[in-house]
PDB file of N, CA, C, O and CB in Angstrom:
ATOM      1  N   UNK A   1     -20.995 -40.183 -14.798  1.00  0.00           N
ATOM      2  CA  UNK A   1     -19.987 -39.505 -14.013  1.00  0.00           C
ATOM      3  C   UNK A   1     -20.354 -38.029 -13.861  1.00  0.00           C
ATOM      4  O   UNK A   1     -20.875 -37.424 -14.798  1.00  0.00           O
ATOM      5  CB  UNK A   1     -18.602 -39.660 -14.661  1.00  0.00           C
ATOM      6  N   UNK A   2     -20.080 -37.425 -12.657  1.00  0.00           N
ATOM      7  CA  UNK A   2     -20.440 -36.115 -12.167  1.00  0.00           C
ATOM      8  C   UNK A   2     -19.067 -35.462 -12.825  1.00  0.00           C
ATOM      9  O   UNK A   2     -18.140 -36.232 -13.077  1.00  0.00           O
ATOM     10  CB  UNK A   2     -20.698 -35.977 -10.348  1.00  0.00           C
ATOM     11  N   UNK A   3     -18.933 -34.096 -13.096  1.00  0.00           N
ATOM     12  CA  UNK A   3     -18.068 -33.295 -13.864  1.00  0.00           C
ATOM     13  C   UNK A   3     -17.367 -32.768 -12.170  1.00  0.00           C
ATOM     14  O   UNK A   3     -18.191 -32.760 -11.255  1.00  0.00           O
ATOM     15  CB  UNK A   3     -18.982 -31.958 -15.154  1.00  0.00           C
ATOM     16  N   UNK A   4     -16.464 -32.515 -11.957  1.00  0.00           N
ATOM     17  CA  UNK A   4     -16.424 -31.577 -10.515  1.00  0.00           C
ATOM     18  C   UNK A   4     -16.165 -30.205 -11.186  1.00  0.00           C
ATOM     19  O   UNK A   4     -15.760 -29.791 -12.273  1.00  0.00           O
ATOM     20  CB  UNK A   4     -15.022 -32.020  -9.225  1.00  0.00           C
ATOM     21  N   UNK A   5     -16.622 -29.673  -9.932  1.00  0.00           N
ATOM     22  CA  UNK A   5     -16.822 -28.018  -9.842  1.00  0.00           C
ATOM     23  C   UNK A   5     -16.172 -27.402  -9.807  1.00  0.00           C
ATOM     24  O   UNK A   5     -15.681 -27.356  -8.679  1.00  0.00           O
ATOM     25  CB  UNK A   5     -17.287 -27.450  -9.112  1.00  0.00           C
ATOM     26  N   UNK A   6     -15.636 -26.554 -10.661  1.00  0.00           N
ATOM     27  CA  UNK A   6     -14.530 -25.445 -11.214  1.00  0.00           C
ATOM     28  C   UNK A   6     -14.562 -24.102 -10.001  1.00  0.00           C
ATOM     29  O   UNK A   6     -15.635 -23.547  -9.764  1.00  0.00           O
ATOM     30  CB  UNK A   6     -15.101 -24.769 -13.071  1.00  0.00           C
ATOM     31  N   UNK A   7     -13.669 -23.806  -9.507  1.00  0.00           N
ATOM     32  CA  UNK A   7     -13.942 -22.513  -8.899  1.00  0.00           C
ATOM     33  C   UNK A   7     -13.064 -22.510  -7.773  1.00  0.00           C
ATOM     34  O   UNK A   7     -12.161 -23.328  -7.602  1.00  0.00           O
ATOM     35  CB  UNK A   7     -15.419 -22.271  -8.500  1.00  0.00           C
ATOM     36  N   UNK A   8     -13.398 -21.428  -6.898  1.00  0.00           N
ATOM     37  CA  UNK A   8     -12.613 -21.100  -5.215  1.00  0.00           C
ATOM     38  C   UNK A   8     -13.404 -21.472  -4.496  1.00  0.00           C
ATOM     39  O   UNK A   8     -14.581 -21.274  -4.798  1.00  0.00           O
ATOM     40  CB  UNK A   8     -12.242 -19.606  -4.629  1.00  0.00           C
ATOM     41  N   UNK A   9     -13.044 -22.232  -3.126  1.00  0.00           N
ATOM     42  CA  UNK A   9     -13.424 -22.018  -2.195  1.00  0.00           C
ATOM     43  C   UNK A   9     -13.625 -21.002  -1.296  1.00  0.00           C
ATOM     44  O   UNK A   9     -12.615 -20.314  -1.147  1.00  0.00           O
ATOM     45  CB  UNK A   9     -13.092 -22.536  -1.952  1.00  0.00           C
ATOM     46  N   UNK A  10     -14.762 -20.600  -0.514  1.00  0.00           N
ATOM     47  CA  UNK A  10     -14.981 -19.489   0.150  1.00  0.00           C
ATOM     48  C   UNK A  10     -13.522 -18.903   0.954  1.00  0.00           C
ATOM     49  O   UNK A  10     -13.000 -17.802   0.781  1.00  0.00           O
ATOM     50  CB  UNK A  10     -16.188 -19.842   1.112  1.00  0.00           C
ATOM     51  N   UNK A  11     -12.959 -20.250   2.075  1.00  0.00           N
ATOM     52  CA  UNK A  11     -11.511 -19.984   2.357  1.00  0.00           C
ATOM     53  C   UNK A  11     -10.404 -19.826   1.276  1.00  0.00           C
ATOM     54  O   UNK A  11      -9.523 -19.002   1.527  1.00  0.00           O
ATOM     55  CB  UNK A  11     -11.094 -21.014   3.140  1.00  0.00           C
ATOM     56  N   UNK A  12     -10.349 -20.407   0.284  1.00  0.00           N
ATOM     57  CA  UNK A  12      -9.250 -19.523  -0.391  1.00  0.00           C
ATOM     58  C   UNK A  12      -9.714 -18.386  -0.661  1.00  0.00           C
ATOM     59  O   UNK A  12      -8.871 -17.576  -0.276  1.00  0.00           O
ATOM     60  CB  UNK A  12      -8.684 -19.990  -1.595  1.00  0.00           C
ATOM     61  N   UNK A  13     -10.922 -17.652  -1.281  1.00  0.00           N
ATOM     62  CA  UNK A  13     -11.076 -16.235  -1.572  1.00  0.00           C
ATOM     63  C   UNK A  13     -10.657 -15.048  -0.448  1.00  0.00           C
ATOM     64  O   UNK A  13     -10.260 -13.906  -0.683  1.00  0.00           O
ATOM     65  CB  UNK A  13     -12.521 -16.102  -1.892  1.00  0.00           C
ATOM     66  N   UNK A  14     -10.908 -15.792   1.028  1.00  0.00           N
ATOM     67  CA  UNK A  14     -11.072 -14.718   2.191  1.00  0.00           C
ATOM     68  C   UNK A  14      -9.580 -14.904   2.213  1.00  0.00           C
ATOM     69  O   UNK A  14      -8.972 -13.838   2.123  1.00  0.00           O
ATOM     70  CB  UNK A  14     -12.113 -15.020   3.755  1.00  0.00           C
ATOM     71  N   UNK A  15      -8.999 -15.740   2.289  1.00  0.00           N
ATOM     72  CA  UNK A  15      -7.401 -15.595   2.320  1.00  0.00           C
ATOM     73  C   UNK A  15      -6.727 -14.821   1.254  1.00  0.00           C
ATOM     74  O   UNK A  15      -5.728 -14.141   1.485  1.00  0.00           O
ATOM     75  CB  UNK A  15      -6.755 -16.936   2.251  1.00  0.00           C
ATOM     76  N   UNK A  16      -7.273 -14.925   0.085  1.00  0.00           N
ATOM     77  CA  UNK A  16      -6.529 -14.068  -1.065  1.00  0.00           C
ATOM     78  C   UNK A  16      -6.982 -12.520  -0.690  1.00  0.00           C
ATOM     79  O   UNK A  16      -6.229 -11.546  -0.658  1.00  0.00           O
ATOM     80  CB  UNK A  16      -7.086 -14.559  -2.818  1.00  0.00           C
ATOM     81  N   UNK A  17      -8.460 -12.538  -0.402  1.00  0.00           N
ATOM     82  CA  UNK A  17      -8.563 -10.974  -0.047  1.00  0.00           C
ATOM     83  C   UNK A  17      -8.137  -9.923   1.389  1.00  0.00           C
ATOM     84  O   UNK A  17      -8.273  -8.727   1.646  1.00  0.00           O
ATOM     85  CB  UNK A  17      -9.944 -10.826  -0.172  1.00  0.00           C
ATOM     86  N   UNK A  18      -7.454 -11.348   2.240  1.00  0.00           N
ATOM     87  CA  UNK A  18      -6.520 -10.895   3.241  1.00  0.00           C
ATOM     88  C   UNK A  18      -5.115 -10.398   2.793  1.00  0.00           C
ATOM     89  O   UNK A  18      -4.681  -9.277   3.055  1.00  0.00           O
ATOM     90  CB  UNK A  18      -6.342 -11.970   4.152  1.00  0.00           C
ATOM     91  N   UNK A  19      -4.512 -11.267   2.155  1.00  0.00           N
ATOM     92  CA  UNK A  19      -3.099 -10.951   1.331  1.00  0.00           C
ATOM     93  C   UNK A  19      -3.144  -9.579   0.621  1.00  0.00           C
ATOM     94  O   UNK A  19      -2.368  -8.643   0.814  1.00  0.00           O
ATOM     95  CB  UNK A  19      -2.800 -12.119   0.107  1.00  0.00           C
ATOM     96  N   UNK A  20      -4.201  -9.622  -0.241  1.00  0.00           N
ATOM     97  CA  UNK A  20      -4.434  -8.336  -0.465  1.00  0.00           C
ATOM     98  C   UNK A  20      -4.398  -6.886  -0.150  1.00  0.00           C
ATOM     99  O   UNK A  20      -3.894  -5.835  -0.544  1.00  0.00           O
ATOM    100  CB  UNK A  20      -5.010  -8.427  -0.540  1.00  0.00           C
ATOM    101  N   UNK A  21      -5.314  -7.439   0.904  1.00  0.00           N
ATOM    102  CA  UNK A  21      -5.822  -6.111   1.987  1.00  0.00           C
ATOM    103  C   UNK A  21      -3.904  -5.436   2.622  1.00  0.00           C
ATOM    104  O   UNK A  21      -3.371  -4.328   2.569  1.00  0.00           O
ATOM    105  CB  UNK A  21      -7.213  -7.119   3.944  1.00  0.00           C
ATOM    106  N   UNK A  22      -3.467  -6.723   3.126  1.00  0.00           N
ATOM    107  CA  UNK A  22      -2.142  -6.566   3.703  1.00  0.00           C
ATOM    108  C   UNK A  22      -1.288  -5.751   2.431  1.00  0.00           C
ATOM    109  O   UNK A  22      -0.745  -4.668   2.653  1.00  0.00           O
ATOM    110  CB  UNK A  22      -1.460  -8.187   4.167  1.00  0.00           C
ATOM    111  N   UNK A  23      -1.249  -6.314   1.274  1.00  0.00           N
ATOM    112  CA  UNK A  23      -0.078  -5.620   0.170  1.00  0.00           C
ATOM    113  C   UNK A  23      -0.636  -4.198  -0.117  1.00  0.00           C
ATOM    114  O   UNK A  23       0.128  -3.268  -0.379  1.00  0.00           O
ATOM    115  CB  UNK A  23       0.090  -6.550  -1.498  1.00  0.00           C
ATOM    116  N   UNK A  24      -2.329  -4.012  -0.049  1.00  0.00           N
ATOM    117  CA  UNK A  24      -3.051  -2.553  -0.436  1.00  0.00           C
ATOM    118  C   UNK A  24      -2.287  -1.441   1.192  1.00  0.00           C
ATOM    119  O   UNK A  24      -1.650  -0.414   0.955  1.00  0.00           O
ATOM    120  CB  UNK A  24      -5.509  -2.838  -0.419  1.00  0.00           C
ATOM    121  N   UNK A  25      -2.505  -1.873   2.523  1.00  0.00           N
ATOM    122  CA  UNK A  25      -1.985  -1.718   3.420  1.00  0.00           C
ATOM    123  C   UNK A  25      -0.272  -0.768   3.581  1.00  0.00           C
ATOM    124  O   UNK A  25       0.051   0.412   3.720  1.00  0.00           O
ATOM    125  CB  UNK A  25      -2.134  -2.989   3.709  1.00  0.00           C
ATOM    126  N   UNK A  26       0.464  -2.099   3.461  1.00  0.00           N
ATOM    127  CA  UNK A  26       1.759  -1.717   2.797  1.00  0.00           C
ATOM    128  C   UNK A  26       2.418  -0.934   2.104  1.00  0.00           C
ATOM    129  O   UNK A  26       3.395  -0.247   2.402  1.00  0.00           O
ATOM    130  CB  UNK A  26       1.990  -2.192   2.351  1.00  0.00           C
ATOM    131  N   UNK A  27       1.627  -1.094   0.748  1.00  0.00           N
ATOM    132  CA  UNK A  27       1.956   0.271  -0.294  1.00  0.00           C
ATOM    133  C   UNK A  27       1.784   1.432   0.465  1.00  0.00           C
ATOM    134  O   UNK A  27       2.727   2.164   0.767  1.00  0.00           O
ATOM    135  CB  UNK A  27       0.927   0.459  -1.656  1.00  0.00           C
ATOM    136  N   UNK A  28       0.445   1.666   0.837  1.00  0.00           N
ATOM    137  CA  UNK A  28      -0.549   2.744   1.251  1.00  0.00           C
ATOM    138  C   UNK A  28       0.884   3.552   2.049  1.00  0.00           C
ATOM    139  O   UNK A  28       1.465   4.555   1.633  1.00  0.00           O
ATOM    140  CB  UNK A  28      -2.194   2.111   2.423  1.00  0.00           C
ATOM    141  N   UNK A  29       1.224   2.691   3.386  1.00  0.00           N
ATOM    142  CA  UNK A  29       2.360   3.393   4.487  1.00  0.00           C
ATOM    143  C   UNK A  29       3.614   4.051   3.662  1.00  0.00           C
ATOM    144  O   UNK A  29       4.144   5.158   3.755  1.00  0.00           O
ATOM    145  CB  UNK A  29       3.088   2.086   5.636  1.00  0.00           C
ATOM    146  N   UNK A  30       3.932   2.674   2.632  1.00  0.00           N
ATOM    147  CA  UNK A  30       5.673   3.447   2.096  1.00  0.00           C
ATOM    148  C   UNK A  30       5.030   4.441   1.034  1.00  0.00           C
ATOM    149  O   UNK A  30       5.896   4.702   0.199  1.00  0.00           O
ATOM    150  CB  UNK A  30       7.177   2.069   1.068  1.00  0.00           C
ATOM    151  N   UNK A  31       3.978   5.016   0.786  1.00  0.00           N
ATOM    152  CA  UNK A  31       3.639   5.693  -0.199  1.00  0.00           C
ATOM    153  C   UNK A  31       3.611   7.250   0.884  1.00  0.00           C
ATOM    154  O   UNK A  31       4.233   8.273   0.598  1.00  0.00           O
ATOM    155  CB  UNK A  31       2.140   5.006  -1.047  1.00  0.00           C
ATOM    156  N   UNK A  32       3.006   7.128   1.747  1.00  0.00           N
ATOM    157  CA  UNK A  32       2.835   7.905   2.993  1.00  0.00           C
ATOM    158  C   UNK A  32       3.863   8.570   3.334  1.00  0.00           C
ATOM    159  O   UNK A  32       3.913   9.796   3.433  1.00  0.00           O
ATOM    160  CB  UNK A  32       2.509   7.206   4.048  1.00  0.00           C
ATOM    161  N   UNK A  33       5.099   7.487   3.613  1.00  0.00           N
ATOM    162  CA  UNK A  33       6.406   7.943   4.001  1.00  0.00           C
ATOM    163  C   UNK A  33       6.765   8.934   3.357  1.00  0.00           C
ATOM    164  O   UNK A  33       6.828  10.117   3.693  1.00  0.00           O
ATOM    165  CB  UNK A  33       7.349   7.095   3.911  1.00  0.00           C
ATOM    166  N   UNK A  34       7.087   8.255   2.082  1.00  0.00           N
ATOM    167  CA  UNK A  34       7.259   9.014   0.679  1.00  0.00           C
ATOM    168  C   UNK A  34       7.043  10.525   0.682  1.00  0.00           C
ATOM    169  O   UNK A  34       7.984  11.318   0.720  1.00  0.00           O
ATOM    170  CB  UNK A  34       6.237   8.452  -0.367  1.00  0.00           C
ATOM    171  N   UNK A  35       5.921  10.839   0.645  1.00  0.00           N
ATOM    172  CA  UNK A  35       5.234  11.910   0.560  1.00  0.00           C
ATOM    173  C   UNK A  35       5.457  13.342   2.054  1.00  0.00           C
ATOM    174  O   UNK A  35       5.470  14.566   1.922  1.00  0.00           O
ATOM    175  CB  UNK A  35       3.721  11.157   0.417  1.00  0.00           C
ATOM    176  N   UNK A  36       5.606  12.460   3.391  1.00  0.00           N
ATOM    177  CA  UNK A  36       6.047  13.044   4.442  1.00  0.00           C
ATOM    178  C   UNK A  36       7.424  13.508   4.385  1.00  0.00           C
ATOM    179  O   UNK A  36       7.841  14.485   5.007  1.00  0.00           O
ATOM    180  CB  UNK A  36       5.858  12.268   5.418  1.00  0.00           C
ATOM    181  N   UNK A  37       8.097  12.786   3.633  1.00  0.00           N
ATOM    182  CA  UNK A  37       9.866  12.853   3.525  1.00  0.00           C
ATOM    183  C   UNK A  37      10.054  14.121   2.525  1.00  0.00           C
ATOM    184  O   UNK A  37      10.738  15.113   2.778  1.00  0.00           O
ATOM    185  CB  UNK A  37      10.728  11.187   2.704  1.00  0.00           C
ATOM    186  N   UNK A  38       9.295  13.883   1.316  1.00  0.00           N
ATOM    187  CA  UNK A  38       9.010  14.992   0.383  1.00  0.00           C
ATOM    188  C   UNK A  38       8.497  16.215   0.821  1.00  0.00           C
ATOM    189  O   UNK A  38       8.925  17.240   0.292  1.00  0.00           O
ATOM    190  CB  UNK A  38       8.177  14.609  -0.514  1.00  0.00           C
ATOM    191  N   UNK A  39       7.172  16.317   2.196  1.00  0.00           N
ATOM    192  CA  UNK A  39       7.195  17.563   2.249  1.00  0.00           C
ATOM    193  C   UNK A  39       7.506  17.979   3.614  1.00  0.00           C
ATOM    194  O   UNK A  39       6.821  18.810   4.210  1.00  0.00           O
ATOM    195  CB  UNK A  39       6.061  18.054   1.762  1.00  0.00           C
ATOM    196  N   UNK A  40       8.748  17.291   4.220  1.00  0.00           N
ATOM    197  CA  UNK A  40       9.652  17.826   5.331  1.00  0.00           C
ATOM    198  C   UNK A  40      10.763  18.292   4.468  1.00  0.00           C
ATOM    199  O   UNK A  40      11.261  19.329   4.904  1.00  0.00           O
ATOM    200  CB  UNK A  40      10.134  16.704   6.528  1.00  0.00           C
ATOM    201  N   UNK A  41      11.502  17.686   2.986  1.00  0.00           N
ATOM    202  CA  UNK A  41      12.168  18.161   2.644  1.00  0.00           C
ATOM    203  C   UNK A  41      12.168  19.063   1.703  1.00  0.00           C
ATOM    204  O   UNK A  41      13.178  19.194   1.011  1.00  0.00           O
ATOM    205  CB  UNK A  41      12.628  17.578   2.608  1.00  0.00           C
ATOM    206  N   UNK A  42      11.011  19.879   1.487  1.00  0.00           N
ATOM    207  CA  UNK A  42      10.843  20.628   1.018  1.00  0.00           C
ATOM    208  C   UNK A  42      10.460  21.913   1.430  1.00  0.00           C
ATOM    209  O   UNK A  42      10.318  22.932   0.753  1.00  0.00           O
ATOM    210  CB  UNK A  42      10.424  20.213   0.488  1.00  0.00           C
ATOM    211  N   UNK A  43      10.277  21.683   2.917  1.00  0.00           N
ATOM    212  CA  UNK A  43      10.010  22.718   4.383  1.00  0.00           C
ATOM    213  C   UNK A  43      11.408  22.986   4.470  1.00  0.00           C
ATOM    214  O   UNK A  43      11.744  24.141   4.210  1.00  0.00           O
ATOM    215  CB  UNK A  43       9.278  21.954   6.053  1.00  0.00           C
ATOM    216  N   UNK A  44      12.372  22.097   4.807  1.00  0.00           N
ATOM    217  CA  UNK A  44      13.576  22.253   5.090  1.00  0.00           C
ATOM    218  C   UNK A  44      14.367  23.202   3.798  1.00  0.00           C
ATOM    219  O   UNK A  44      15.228  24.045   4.050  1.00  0.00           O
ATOM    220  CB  UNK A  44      14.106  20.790   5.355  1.00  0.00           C
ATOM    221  N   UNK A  45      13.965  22.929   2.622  1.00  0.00           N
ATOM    222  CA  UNK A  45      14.984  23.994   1.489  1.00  0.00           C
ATOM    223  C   UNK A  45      14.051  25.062   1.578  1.00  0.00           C
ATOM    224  O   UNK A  45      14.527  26.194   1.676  1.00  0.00           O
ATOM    225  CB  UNK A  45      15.306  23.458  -0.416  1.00  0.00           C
ATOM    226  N   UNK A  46      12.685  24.912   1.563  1.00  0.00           N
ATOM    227  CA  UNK A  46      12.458  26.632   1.810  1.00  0.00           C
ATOM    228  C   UNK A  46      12.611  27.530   3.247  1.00  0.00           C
ATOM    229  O   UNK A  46      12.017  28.607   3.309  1.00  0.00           O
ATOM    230  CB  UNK A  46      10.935  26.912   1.446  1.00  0.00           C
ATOM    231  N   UNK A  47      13.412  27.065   4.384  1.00  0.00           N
ATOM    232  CA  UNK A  47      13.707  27.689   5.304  1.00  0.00           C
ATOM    233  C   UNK A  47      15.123  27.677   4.927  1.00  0.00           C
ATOM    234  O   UNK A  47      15.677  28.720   5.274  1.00  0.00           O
ATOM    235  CB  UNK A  47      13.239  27.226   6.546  1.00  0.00           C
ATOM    236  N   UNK A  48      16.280  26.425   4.036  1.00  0.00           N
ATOM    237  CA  UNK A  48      17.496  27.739   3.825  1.00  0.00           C
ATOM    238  C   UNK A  48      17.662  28.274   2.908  1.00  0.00           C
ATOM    239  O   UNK A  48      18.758  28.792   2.691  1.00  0.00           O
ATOM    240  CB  UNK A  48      18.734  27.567   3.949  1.00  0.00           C
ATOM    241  N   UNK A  49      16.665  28.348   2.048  1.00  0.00           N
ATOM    242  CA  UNK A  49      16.299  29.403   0.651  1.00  0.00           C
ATOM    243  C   UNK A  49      16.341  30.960   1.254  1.00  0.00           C
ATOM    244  O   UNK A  49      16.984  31.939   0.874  1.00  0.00           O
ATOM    245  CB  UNK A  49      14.430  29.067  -0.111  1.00  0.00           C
ATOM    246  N   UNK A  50      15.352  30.780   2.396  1.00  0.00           N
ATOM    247  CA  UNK A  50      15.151  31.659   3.300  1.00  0.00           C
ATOM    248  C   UNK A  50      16.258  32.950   4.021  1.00  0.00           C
ATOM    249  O   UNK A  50      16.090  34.168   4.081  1.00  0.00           O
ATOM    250  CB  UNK A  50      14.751  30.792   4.142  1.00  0.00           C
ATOM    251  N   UNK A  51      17.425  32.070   4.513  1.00  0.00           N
ATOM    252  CA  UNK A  51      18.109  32.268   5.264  1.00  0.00           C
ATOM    253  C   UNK A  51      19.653  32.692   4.058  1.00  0.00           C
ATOM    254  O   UNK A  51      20.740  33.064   4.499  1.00  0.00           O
ATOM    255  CB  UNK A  51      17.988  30.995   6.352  1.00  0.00           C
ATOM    256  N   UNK A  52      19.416  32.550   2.896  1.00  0.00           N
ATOM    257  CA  UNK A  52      20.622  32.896   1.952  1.00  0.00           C
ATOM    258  C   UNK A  52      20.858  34.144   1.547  1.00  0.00           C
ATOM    259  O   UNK A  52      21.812  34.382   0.807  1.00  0.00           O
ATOM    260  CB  UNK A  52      20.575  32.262   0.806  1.00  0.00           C
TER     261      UNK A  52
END
């Protein structure tokens, strides 16, 4: 009897490293946001820091 072969198929790997790519993607934008929101709102208190 032949043992069968332990492992991934080429299509499951390219699919897992699609899912991937998409969740690395994702983060990347709401991390982005994040950071844009942080330094509009931090433009915004030092112009009425400004103005006090």
């Amino acid at each position: 009897m032949t043992k069968p072969q332990a492992g991934f198929t080429l299509l499951e790997l390219v699919i897992a490293i699609a899912i991937f790519a998409l969740l690395g993607v994702a983060c990347w934008r709401l991390f982005d946001g994040v950071l844009r929101a942080e330094r509009s709102s931090s433009a915004h208190e030092q112009t009425l820091r400004g103005l006090q």
